[in-house]
N, C-alpha and C positions, 0 to 999 in steps of 0.2 A: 690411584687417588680417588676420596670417594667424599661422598657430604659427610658419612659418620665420624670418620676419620678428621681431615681437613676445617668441617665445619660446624665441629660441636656445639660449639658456642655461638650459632648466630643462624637461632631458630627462626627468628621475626625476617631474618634475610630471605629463609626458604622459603617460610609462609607468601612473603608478599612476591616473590618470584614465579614461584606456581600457579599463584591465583593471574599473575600478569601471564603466561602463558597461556593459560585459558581463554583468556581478554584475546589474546591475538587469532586462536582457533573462531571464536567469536565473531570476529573482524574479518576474520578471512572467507568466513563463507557468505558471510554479507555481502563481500565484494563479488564473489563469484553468484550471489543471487541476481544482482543487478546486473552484472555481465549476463546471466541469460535473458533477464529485462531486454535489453539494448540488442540482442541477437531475435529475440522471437519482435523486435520492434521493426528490427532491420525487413525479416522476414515477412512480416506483413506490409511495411511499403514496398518492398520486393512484389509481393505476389498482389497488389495493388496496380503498379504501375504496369506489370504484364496485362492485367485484364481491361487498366483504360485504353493499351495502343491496340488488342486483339480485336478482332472483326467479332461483329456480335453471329454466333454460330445459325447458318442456314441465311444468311442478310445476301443482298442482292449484292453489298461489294463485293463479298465474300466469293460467292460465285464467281462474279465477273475479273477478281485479283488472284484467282486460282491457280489460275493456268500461266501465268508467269512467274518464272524463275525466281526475281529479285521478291516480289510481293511473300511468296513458300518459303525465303530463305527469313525473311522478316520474321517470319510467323516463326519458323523452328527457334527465330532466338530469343522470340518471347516466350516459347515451349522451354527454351533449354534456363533463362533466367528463373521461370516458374519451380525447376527442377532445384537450380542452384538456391532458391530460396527455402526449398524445401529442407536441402543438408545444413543451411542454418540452423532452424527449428531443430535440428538434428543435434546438431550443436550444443544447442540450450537443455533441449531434454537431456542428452547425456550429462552433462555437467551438474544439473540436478539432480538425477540419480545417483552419480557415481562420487560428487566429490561435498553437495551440500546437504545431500539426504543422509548420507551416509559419515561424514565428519558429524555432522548434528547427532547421530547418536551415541559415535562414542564419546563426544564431546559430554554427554548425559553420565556414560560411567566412568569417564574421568574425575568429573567431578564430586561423583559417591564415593571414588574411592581415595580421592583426595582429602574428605570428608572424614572418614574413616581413619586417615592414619594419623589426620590432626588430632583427631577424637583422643587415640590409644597415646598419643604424646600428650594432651592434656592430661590424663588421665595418671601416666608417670608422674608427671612435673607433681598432682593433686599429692599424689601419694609421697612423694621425696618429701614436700613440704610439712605436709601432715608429721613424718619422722621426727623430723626435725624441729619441731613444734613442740614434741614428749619430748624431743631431749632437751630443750631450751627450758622446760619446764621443770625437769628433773634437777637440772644445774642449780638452775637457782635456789629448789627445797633445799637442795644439799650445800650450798651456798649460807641460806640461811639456817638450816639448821646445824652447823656448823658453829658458827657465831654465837649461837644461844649456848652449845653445848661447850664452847669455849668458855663462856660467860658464869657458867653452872660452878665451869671446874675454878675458876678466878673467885668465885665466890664463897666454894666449900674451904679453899685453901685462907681466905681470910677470916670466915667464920672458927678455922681449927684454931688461929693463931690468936684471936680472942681474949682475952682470959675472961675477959665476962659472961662471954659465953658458956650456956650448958653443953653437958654432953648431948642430949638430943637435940640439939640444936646443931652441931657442928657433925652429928650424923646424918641428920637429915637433908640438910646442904651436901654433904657426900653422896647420896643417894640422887638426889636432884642432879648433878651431874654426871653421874652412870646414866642414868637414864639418857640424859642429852645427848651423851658422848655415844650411846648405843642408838640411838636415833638418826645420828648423825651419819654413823659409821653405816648403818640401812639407802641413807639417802646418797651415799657416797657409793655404794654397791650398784643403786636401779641407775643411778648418774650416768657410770659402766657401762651398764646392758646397754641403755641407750645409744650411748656415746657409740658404740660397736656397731648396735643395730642399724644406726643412723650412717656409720660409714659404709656401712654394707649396701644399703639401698642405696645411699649415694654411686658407690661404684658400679653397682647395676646400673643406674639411671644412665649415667656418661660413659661408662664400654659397653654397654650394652643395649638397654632397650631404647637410648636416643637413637644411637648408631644406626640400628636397623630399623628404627622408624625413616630416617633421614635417607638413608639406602634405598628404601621402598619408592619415597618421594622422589629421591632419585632417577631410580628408575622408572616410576611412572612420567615424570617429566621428558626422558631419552624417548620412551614409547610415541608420546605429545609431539616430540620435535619432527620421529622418525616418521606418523603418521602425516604430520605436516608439510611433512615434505614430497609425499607420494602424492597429495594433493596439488601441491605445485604440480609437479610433474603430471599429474591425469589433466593439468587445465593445459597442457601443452599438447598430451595426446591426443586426446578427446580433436581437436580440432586435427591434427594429421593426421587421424583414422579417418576420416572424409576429404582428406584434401583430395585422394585418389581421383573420389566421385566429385570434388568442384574441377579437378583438371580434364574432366570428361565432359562437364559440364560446357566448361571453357574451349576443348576440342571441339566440341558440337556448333560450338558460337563461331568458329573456324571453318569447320566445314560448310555448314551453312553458307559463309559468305564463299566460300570455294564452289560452292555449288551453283553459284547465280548465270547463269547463260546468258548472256545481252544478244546472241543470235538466237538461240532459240525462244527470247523474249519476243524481237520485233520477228518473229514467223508465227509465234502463238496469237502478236496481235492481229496481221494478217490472214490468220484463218479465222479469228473470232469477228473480224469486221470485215471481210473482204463481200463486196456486194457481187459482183459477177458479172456488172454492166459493161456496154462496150463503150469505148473511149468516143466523145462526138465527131464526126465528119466533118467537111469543111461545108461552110455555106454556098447555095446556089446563086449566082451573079443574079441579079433582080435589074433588068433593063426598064430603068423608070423612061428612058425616051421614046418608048416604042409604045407610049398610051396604056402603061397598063392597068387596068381599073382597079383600084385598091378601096372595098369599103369597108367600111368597118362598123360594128353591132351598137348601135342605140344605147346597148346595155350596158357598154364598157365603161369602166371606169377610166374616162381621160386619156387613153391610151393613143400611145400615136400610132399615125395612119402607116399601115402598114407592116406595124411589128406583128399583131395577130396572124397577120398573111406571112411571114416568116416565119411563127412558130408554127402553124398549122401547116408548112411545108416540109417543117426537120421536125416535125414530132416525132417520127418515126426513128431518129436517128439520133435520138438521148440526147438533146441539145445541154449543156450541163446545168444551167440554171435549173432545167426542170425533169433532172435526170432522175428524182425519185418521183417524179406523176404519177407513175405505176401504181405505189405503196401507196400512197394518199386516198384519205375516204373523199367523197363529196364532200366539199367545206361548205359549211353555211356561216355567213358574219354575224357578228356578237350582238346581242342583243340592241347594242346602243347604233347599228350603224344606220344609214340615212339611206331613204329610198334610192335606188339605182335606179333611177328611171331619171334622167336628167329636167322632164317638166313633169312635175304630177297633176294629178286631177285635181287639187284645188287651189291650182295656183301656182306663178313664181318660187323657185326654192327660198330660206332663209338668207340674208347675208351670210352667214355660217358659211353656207354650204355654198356661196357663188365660185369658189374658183374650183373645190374639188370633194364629194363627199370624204375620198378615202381621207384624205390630207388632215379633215378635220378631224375623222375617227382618230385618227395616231395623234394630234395634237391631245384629243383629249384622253386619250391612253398614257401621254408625255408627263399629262397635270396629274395623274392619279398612280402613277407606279413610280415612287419615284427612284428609290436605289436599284430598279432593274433599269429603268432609261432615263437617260438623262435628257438627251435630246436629240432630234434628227440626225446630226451630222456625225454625232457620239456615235448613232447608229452606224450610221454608212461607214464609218471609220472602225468601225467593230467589226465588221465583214456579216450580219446578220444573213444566216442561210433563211432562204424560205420556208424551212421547217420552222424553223427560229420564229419568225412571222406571224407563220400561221396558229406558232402555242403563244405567242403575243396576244394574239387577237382571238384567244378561245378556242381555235378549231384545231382539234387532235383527229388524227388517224383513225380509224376503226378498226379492230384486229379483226379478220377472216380466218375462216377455220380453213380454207387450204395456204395460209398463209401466202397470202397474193397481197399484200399490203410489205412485205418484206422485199427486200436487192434479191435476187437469182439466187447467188450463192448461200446468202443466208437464208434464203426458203427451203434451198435443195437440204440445207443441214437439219431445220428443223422438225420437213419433213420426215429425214430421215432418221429423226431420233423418236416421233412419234409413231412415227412403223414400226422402230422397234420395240418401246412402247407396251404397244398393240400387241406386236407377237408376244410376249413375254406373258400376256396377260392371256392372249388367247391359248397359250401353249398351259398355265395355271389350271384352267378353266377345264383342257384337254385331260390334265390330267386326275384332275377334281371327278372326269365323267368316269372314266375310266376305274376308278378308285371308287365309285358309286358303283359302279357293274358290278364290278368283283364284289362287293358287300351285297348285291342282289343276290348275286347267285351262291353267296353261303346262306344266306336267307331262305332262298329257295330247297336248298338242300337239307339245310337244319332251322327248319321251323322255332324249335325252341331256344335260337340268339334270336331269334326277331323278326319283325314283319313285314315281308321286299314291298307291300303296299304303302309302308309308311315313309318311303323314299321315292314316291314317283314326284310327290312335289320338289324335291331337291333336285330330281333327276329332270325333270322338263324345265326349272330353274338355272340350269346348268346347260341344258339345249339353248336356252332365247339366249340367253349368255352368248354362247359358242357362235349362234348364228346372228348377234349384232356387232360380236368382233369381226369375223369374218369380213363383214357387211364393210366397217370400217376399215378392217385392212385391205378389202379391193379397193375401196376408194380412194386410200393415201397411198396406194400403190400405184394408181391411175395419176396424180397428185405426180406424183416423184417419177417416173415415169416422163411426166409432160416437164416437171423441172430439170431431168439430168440431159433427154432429149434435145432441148433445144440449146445447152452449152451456157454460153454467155450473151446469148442473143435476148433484148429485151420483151418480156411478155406483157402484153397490153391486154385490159379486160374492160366491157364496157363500164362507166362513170357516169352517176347522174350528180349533178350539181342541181341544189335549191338556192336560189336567190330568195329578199325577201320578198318580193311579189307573188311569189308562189310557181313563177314559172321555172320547166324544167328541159336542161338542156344535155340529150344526151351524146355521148361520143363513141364512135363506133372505131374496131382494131385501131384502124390505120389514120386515126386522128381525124378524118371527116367529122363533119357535122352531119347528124342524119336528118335532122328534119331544119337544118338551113338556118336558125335561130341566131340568135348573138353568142359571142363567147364565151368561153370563162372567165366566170369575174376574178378568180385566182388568178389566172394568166394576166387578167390585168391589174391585179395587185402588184405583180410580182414588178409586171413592165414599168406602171407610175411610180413605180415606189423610190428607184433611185432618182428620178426627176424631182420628185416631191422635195425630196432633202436638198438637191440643188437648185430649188427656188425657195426653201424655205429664207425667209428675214430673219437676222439676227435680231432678238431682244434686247432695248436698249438698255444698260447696267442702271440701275435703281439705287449704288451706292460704292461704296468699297471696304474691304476688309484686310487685315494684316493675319495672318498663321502664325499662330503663338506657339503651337506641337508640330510636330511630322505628321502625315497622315499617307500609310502606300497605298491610298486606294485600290486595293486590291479585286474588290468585287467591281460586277458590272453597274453602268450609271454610275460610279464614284470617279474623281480623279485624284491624282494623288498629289496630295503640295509638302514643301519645305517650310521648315521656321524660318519666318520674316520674313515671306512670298508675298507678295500684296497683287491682290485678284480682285476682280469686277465682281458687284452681286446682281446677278442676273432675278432671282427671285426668294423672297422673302421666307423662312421658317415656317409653316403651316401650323407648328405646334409638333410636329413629330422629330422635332431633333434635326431634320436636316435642313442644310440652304445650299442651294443651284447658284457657283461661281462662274466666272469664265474666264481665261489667260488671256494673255493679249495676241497669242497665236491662233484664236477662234477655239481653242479647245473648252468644251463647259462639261460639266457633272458635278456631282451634289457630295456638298463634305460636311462633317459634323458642328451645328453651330456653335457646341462650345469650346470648339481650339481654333476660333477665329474671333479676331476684335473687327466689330462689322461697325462700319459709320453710313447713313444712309443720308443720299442726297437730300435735302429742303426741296 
């Protein structure tokens, strides 16, 4: 069964059937444009969201999240989604090549050649009609001249019968209808030819040259369906030719998590913070009835009588509070703090300052930081280390080049990574000299590569080199040496603290004071500091407010409340967005003023 056969007659059927195949070859690759639309879209939120969770390359977290397990396995399965985002893209590109690039252009000669056999069918149908036109035409000369020559003979035949008629009269009407009748009998012949000719072409037209136009169309339409359908099917491959590489992708995201070690986590963290100190001793029994004189330094901040005299007896023995003294530079206090000298030279102190300089400082440290502190007790309740404190109040550490501001154990490591360091550069440097010789002494021997003079400056640049690493590696070798030496035992080096007066109080190994002066003001920072908080006065509430949101308080100085909590306001919005609450458990820190309805006392 075929269109020639079958569907002779219903040309307009195949026309508009072919051209709606096309329409759908059309449609179809539009679909699959936007399918890789939606795949390279995938792809780039893919490879988007890999790069906001990854550590920015060379970042200190980066470092510091390295060496554990779970942090590496994170990272491989932002590696490995990066990857899986990539065989998208993969995806998209083949499918444009393979099924829209490539449909789209035979799509081009389908349609010339659909063009083409409409043409040669027009072009029949022109000529059949045309036939038929001369024979239509022919019919009716012979039609009417027919009639006339009929007319001729009806006429000569009354003219003979006449009798008034002459003889040329009744001949000449004779003639007049030969004529006719021979006219006739002409237009009745080409009538004929026509008639013939016109069925000839007719039978051509309908066995033949419809047929195999129709045939053509035929087949070019099976070609249409057959290519269409390998398209379907490439939008199926296309993606299982990569599935291989997303199920790798996805093994990888597997093994990764298979990879996490939670022991070899907390040993990695152990080695990366493990300080080397020894655990504290017990306290010495301090027999207060046997008169013992306990003074204590002018210079002290408030400190009770006697605690000075207890740390200056266990300093030696890493009391914990102030088990990293070691690592700490000289603290000097913050610019804003108040003379340590409890009477100065011109006078009584301020009311400010009657009950305790420090106390004041952190009050007004309390009014000016405010989502890092909220308040005294916030503090104490926070467990504030005394490093804590000390970056509170401005005063950081000093880094020392043999790393003596470091725990034991993290000095001995970093010593020993800057040894190696060292060697690695002094062993470059060795062989930088070395590599200069040899090039002297071809110099030496073959004049014409070059002139061993013009390498002694590389070559005595390469000496001071050799001999300041060196220099350096005895020293960190003396360094690591005195850190691996003494174990876990804590090393003490002498400390000058400056106060603001200028005077300087230094401390010798074994925690004496050398020249007998007043203490450290840090140690007594350290000692007022929890008293301070349990005499501070709570602040009378100024109003109350309702919490309209949740809020986790999650940062330090915040707390956190419930919708329809109703809390104390401790202190008013300064204009930066936040206001200082308190619960009715004594708990206060600072929450967002706009997820609270605040109503403030008359």
């Amino acid at each position: 069964m075929d269109w020639g056969t079958d569907l002779w007659d219903q040309f307009d059927i195949i026309e508009k059937h072919t051209q709606s195949g096309l329409e759908l070859v059309e449609k179809y690759v539009k679909f699959v444009k936007e399918r890789t639309e939606v795949e390279q879209n995938y792809a780039k939120q893919l490879r988007n969201l890999s790069k906001k969770y990854n550590f920015k390359r060379g970042s200190r977290e980066e470092q510091e999240c390295s060496r554990f397990s779970s942090y590496q396995s994170f990272l491989d399965v932002l590696n490995e989604m990066n990857d899986y985002a990539g065989q998208r893209e993969l995806i998209a590109e083949n499918m444009m090549m393979n099924i829209c690039i490539e449909l789209t252009k035979y799509l081009q000669e389908l349609k010339q050649e659909r063009k083409t056999y409409l043409l040669e069918a027009k072009k029949a149908q022109q000529s059949l009609e045309s036939t038929y036109k001369q024979l239509d035409s022919s019919k009716k000369r012979f039609e009417r001249e027919w009639r006339e020559a009929e007319r001729a003979t009806q006429n000569a035949e009354k003219t003979d019968q006449d009798i008034n008629a002459t003889k040329a009269d009744v001949e000449k009407a004779k003639q007049q209808a030969h004529m006719r009748t021979h006219i006739a009998e002409e237009c009745k012949n080409d009538y004929a030819a026509q008639l013939q000719k016109f069925n000839k072409e007719q039978s051509q037209f309908y066995f033949n040259d419809m047929p195999i136009i129709f045939n053509k169309l035929q087949d070019m339409d099976e070609r249409r369906v057959r290519k269409l359908s390998q398209g379907y099917i490439l939008f199926s491959d296309t993606e299982k030719h990569v599935m291989p590489i997303i199920g790798k992708c996805l093994e990888g995201v597997t093994k990764a998590g298979n990879n996490v070690n939670e022991r070899n986590d907390s040993l990695a963290l152990i080695e990366q913070n493990k300080s080397g100190f020894e655990r504290p001793g017990d306290l010495d029994f301090e027999d207060y009835s046997q008169g013992i004189n306990r003074t204590s330094s002018e210079s002290s901040l408030g400190t009770p009588k006697g605690a000075m005299d207890l740390l200056g007896k266990n300093r030696n023995k890493n009391f914990w509070l102030f088990s990293k003294k070691s690592k700490l530079c000289p603290y000097t206090l913050p610019p804003f703090s108040p003379p340590l000298t409890p009477t100065p030279a011109n006078g009584p102190p301020s009311p400010k300052f009657a009950r305790d300089p420090l106390s004041y400082c952190l009050k007004e440290i309390n009014k000016t930081v405010k989502p890092r502190i909220s308040s005294f007790r916030t503090l104490r309740r926070s467990k504030f280390t005394p490093e804590k404190i000390m970056v509170i109040l401005g005063v950081c550490p000093t880094v020392t080049e043999d790393f003596g501001h470091l725990p034991p154990e993290q000095r001995r490591k970093r010593l020993q990574q800057k040894f190696d360091e060292i060697g690695k550069e002094l062993q470059k440097e060795v062989d930088q000299s070395e590599a200069l010789g040899k090039m002297k002494d071809v110099y030496e021997k073959n004049p014409q590569m070059g002139d061993p003079a013009s390498l002694a400056s590389q070559i005595n640049q390469t000496a001071q080199n050799m001999e300041r690493l060196r220099g350096e590696l005895n020293k960190y070798e003396t360094w690591l040496a005195e850190a691996g030496g003494r174990g876990e035992t804590l090393r003490f080096s002498p400390q000058t603290f400056n106060n603001n007066n200028g005077a300087h109080d230094v401390y010798s190994p074994d925690g004496a004071h050398s020249d007998g002066s007043a203490p450290d003001p840090s140690q007594a920072i350290y000692a007022e500091f929890d008293d301070d908080f349990e005499e501070e006065e709570l602040t009378a509430p100024i109003g109350q407010c309702t919490a309209m949101y949740n809020f986790p308080g999650a940062s330090e100085g915040t707390i956190a409340m419930q919708e329809g909590e109703e809390l104390s306001v401790v202190e008013e919005d300064k204009g930066d967005g936040w206001t200082r609450v308190r619960r009715t458990n004594g708990d206060e820190g600072y929450i967002p003023t706009s997820y609270v309805s605040i109503t403030l006392s008359k």
